[in-house]
N, C-alpha and C positions, 0 to 999 in steps of 0.2 A: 470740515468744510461741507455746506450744503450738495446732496449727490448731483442735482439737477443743475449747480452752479459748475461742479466738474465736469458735468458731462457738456454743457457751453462753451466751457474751457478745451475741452478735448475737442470738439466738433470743429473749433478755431485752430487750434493746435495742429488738426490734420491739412484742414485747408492751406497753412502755410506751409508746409511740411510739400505738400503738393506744387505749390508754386516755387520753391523753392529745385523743381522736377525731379524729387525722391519717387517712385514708381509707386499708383497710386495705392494696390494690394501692400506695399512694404510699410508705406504712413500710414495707413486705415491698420496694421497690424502693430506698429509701432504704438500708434495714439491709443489704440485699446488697451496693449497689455498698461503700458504707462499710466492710464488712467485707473483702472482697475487697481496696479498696485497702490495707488494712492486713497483709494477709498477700501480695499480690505487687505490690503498687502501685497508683499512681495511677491511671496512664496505661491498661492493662489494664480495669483498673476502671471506668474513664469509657466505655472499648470498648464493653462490657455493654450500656450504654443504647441503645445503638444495634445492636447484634448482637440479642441476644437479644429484647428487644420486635419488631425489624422479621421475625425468625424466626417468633415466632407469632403476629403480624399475616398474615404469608403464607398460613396453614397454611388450606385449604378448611373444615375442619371448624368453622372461627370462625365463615364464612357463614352456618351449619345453623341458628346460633344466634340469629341474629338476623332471620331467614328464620320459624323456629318461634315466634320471640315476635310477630312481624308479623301470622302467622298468628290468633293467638291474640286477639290486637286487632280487625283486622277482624270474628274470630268473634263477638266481644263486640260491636262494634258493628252488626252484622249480626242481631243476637239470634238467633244460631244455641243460644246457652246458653239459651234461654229454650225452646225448639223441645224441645230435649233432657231438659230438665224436666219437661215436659206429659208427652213420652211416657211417661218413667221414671212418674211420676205417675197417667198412664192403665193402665197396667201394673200397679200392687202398691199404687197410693194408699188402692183400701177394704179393706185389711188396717189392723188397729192398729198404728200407729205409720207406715204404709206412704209417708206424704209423710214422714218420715225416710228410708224406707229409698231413696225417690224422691231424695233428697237424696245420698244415698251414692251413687246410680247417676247421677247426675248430677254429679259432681263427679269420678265415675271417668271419663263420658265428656269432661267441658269437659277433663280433663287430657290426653285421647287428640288433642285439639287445641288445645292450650295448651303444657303443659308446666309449669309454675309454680304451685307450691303456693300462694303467694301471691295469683298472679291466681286461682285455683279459688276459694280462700278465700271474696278479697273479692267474687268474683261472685254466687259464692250464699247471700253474705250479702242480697245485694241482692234475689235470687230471692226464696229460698226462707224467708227469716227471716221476712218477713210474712208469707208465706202459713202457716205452722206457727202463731205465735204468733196469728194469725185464728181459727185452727180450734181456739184453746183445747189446743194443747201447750204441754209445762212448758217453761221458758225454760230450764231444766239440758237436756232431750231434745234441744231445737231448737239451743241454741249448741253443746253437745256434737257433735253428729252434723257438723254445718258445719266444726265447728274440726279435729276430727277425718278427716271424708272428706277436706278441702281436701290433707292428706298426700298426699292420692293423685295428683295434680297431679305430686308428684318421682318418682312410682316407675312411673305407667301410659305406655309408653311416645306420643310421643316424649317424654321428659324432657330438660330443657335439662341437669339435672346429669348426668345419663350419658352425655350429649356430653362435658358435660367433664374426667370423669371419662377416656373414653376418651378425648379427644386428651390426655392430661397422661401417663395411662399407653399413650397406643400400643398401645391394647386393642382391637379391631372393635368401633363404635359401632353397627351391625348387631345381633351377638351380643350385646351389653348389652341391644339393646332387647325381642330377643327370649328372654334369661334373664330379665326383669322383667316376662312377661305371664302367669304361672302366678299369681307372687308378689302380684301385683297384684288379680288376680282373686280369691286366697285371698283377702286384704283386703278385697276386696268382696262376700264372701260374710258373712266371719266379722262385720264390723262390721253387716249385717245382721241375722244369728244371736244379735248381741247387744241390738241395736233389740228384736229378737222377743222375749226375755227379761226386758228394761226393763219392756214393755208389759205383759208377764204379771205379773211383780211389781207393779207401779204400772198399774192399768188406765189412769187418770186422766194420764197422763203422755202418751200420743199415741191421741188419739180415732182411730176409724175414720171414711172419710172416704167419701162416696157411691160406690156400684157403677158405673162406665162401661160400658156396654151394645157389646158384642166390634166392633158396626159404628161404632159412634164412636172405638174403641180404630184401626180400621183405620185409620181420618181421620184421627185423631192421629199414629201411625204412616208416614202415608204426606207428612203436612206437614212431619214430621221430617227429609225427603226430603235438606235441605242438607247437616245434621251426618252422615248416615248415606254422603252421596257423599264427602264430605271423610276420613271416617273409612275408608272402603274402599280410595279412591286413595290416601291418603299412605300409609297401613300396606300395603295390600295391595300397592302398586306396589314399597314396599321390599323385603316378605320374597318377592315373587317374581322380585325380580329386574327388573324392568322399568324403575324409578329408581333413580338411586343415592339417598342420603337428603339429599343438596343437591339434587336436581330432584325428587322427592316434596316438600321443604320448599319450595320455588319453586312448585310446583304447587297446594300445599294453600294458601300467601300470596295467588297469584291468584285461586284461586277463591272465596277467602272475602272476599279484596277486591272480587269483581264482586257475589256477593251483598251484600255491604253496600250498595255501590251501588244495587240493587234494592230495597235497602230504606228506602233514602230517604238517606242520607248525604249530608250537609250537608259544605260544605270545614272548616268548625271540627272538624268529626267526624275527616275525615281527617288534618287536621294535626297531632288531640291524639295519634291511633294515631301518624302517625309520629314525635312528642315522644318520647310515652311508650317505644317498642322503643327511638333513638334513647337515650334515656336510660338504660335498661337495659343494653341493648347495651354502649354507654359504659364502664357499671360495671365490667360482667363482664370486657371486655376490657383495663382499667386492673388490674381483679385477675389477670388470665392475665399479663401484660406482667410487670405486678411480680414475680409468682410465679414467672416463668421466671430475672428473674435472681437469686432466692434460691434457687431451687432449686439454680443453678448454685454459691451460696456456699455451702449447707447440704454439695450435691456436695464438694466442693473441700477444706471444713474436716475431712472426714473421721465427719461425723457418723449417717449414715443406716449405715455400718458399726460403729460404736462403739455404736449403739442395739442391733444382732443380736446382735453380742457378748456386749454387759452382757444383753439378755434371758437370753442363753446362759449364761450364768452364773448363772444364779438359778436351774437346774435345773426350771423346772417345766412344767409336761405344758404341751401346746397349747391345752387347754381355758382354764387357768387366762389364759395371755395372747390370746387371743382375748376374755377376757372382761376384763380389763383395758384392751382396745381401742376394746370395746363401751361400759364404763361413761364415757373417754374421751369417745368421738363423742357419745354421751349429753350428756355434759355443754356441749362445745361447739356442739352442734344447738342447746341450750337460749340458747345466751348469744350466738355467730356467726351470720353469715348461713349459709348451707350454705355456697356458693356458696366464701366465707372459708375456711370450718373444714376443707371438703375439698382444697384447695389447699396452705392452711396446712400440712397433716401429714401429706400423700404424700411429702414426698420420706424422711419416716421410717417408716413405716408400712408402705407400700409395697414395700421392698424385706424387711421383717418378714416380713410374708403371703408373697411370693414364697421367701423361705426356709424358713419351715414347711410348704412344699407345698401351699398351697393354691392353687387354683383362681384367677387374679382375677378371671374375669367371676363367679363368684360371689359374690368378696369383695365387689364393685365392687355388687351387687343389695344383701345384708347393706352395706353404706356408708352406703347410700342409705336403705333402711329404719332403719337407728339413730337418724340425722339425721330423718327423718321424725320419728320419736317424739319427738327432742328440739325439735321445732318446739311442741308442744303439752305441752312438761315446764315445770313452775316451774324457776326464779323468771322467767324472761321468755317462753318459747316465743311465738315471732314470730305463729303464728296465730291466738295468743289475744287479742294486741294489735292486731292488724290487724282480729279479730271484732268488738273491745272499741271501736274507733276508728269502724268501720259503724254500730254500735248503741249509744248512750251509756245507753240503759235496761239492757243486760246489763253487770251489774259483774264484776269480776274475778273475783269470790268465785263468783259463779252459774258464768261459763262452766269455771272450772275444776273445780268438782262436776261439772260435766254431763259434761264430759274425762275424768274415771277410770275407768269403765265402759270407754270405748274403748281407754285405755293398757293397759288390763290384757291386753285383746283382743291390744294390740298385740306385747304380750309374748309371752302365743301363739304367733302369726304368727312371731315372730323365731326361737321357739323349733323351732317348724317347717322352717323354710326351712333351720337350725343344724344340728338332726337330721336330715334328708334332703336334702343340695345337689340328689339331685333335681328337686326343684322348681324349682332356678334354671337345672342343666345340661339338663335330660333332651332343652328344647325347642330349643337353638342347636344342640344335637350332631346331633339326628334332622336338621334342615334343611343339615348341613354346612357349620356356621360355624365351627364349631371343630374 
């Protein structure tokens, strides 16, 4: 049988395999070796399982991963997220709308020690939802900005996806993190700029909230003291050099482990953080495993070359299939976990982008933002149900009116980062990452 005709077959094979909800690392592992055996054998086939998992089980860059979600746990039970809040709060809160905009900055810092759009999400849903809807904001403002910011969680570096992004493409996980902090920051301006607009239109949508007096600002500020040390050491120790970004991630886990400890941390505390990374971890690692031995089939069947070709042949500009790409990852942000969807369709994509000349740590920042967006797109976006699951009084219909304001924004932003790679290159190139 033609290799490229199995590898169709296979690609089919898994997607129902998926819906059928086999766990998506266990069908991408399944469909591979299966396929494999059927175009060189068995024996070979069976190899896989134990070559290729134990290959990127090896690989350091798995550690980061699990090191960064660690982090991110203790931060939470630490209540360094909450620390982070106040300030952003004390800072821009008696403007209208400003405990949203306190919400967007706060949700860019939990991700600067997090990683996980998810955990951003569900944390300040916890934060910051009461305290909005307290102060008599609309429940479109408050769920929107939450569902919305939590995005920033995948793109403010460290991001767990642009780790794995880079180990899968053998890209400096470095330079990914440092093309995603322009990008990033635009996002946190622009979803502000759009808060600021909301409120002028609709006064009534986010009250002004009492003026803090610049010496209480300083107290708040200087309480802040935790996230603001964690934030300096892991980032700053990477981009200068002093850690690599396995001992910044080791650094940043210890030391938000001992404040938690200071903070009162009970053993049930500790053992749910280490369930919960544990679990995670888990996942990701069963979807890397899987993923490597289909990649290896996808490899083999001859299809990630049969994809440039056939693009090649349909004559049309780069624009046209970048946006093709786009409407793609859109679509699978919305329906996949990221985590899936980017794994799922590197081994096709991937060598697309490197054929068209592009850039990939640029691609790699654009990946990650499309996916973002499709996190907060109908019919499922994961941060809307994960809002909708925090809060049973926000129904579906409110958080996703309150979401359109910021996608639009978010359109922008893409459209930006599209027309000027700039913004993703200008910062890894000046530091000699690339």
């Amino acid at each position: 049988m033609d290799p490229i005709l199995i590898g169709a077959l296979g690609l089919g094979a898994m997607f129902v395999l998926i819906a059928l909800h086999v766990p998506i690392g266990v069908a991408m592992g399944i469909t591979g070796v299966a396929s494999v055996g059927f175009m060189i054998g068995w024996e070979p086939a069976l190899t896989l399982l134990g070559t290729e998992p134990s290959a990127k089980i090896e690989d350091e860059g798995l550690a980061v991963v699990a090191l960064f979600l660690l982090m991110g746990a203790f931060a939470t039970e630490a209540g360094v997220s909450a620390d982070m809040y106040r300030l952003a709060y004390a800072m821009v809160g008696h403007f209208r709308g400003g405990l949203a905009m306190s919400t967007i900055g706060g949700c860019a810092g939990f991700g600067a020690i997090c990683g996980s759009s998810i955990a951003t999400t569900a944390t300040m849903a916890k934060i910051a939802l009461p305290e909005m809807l307290d102060r008599k904001y609309k429940p479109t403002l408050a769920s929107g900005c939450i569902a919305a910011g939590g995005t920033l969680g995948m793109l403010v570096p460290p991001s767990v996806v642009m780790i794995i992004y880079g180990i899968l493409t053998e890209e400096s996980i470095i330079a990914l993190f440092a093309a995603a902090i322009f990008p990033g920051a635009i996002a946190t301006v622009l979803y502000c700029i759009t808060i600021a607009i909301i409120v002028r239109l609709k006064p009534d949508s986010g009250p002004a909230g009492e003026r803090i007096p610049w010496k209480e600002k300083l107290s708040v500020l200087i309480a802040s003291w935790r996230f603001l040390l964690i934030a300096i050491l892991v980032s700053g120790g990477i981009y200068t050099g002093i850690f690599t970004i396995t001992e910044a991630a080791s650094v940043g886990a210890s030391l938000a482990f001992i404040f938690a400890i200071f903070n009162g941390m009970k053993m049930e505390g500790f053992l749910n953080c280490l369930s919960t990374t544990a679990a995670n971890t888990g996942m990701i690692f069963i979807i890397i495993m899987g993923a490597s031995v289909f990649s290896y089939f996808i490899t083999l069947s001859g299809l990630p070359d049969a994809s440039v070709q056939f693009i090649k042949s349909l004559n049309a500009s780069d624009f046209i299939v970048l946006f093709m790409l786009m409407v793609l990852y859109l679509i699978l942000g919305s329906i996949f976990d990221t985590v899936a969807a980017m794994v799922i369709t590197l081994p096709f994509v991937y060598p697309v982008i490197i054929d068209m000349g592009y850039d990939p740590i640029w691609w790699g920042v654009i990946n990650v933002m499309i996916m973002e967006i499709g996190m907060i797109t109908p019919p499922i976006g994961i941060n809307v149900f994960v809002l909708n699951g925090m809060s049973k009084d926000l129904n579906l219909k409110t958080i996703y009116a309150g979401i359109f304001p910021f996608f639009m924004t978010d359109i922008v932003r893409l459209a930006i980062c599209l027309i000027f790679p700039a913004t993703a290159l200008w910062l890894p190139k000046a530091w000699g990452l690339m």
